[in-house]
N, C-alpha and C positions, 0 to 999 in steps of 0.2 A: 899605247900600252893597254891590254886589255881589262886590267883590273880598275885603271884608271877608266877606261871605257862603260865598263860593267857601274861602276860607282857613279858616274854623271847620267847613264840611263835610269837609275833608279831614284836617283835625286831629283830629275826632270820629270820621274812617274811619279814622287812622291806633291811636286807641286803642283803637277797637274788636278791629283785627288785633293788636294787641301785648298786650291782654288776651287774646284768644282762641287766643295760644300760649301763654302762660303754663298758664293752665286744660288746654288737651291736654296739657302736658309735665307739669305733677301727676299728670295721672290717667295720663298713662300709667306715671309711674316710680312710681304710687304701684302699677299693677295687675302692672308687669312688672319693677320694677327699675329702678334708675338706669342699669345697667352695659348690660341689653339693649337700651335704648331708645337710637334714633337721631337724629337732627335731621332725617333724612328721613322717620321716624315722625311725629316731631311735627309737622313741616311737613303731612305728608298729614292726621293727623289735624285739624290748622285749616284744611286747605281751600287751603294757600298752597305756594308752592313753597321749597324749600332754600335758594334766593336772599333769597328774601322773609324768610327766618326771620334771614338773618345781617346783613340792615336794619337789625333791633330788635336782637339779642342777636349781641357778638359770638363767643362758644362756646357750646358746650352747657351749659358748668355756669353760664353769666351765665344764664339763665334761673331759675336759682334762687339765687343767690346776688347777683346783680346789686343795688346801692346805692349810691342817689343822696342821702343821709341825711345824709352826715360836714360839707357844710357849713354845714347847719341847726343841728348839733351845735355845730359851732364857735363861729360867730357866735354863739348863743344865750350858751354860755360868756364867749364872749368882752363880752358887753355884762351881764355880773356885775361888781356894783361890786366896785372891786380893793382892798378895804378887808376883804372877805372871807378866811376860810382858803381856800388854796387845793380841799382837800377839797369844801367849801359851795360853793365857786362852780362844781362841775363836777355836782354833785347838783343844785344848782337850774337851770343851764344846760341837762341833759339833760332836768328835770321839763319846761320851757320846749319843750325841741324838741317830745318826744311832745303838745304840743298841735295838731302840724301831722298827726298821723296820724290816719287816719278810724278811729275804732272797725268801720265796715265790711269796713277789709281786714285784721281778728281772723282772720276767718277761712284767707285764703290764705297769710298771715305765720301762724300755725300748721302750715300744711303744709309749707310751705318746710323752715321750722326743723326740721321733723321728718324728713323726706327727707334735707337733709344732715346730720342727727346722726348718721343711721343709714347712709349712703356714704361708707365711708372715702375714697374720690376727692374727695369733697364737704369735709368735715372740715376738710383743711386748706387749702382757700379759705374758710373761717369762721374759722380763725385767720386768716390775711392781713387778712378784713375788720374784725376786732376791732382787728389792729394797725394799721390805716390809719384807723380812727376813734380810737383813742389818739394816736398821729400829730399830726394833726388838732386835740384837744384840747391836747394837749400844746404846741404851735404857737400856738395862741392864749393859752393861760396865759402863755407866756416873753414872748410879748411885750409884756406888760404887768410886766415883771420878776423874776416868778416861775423860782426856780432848775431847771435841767432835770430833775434827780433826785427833786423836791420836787413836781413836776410829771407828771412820768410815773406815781410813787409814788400818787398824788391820781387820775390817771385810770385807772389801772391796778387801783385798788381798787374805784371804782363799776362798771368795768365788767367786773371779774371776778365781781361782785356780780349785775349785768346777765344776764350768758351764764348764769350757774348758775340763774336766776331764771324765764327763757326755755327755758330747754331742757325745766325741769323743768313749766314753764306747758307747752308744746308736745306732752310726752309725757301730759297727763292729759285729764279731762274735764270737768275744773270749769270753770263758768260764766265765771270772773275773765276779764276783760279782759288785755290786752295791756299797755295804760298801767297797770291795776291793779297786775298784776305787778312791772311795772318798778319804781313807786311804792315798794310792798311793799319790792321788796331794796336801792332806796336809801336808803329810812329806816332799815334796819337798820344800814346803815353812817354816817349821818349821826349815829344814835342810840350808835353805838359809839365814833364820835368824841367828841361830846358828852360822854359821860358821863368818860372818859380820864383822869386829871388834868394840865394842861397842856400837854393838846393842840394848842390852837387856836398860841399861837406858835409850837411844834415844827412846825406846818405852814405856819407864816408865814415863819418864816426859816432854818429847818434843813434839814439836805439837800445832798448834796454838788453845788459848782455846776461 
């Protein structure tokens, strides 16, 4: 159908532009800096205009920071049987989201992470989006009646687990994957739960509500 047709041509030009500022704005804050690089750098370096760039991203630092993830994260959580601790149901909820991520974009999600570790500007929009995917989980667990402190406590530990797992995948050269990583520092924590002695109800019902 041609309207159907007209509609996935435009959709496929639309990603093509919104990947191909992505790509110029790496390479240029990877060749010059976060701080000296412009929006009208990156704009000129993909070929589009200033206008065009604030289409896709709405600042400079959504370009790197920018995530559309939290409510993959949630839902996934949220459809763990609630028979779980809460600890389990947010480690296998997150295992669950990272199936939607392409081992292809290893690559770009390495350079991100590593760009904002290293911009202090950057940094604490990585805190904000940490706390807005806790949030998020956090949200989904209560309302299945999970106490809030018990909850926060539960996402707060995988995904401090998470950021330290990342940052430190992002600054090396080893082969592991992205999901591998992830994988890696939730098991350590699910592994640390497990082992506890009476864990699992101190995370079922304890916890200040």
């Amino acid at each position: 159908m041609l309207v159907t047709n007209i509609i996935g041509m435009v959709t496929a030009k639309s990603r093509a532009t919104r990947q191909r500022l992505v790509e110029s704005a790496l390479a240029l804050f990877e060749a010059h800096g976060y701080s000296a690089t412009t929006v009208d750098d990156i704009a000129a370096q993909a070929g589009v205009s200033a206008m065009t760039y604030f289409r896709y991203f709405p600042t400079k630092e959504a370009v790197v920071l920018e995530d559309h993830f939290d409510p993959i994260i949630a839902e996934s959580v949220a459809n763990q049987p609630a028979t779980l601790p809460p600890l389990a149901r947010v480690a296998r909820g997150l295992r669950e989201a990272l199936m939607h991520l392409e081992e292809s974009d290893d690559s770009e999600v390495r350079r991100r992470i590593a760009i904002a570790a290293s911009e202090p500007a950057l940094r604490s929009g990585m805190h904000q989006n940490t706390r807005e995917t806790e949030d998020a989980i956090v949200a989904a667990l209560t309302r299945h009646g999970t106490p809030e402190f018990t909850a926060r406590i539960a996402a707060a530990a995988c995904l401090g687990a998470i950021t330290a797992s990342l940052l430190t995948w992002a600054s090396s050269t080893a082969a592991q994957s992205l999901r591998d990583a992830v994988i890696a520092a939730l098991d350590i924590v699910t592994a640390a739960e497990s082992s506890a002695p009476g864990s699992e109800p101190a995370a079922t019902t304890g916890g200040m509500q």
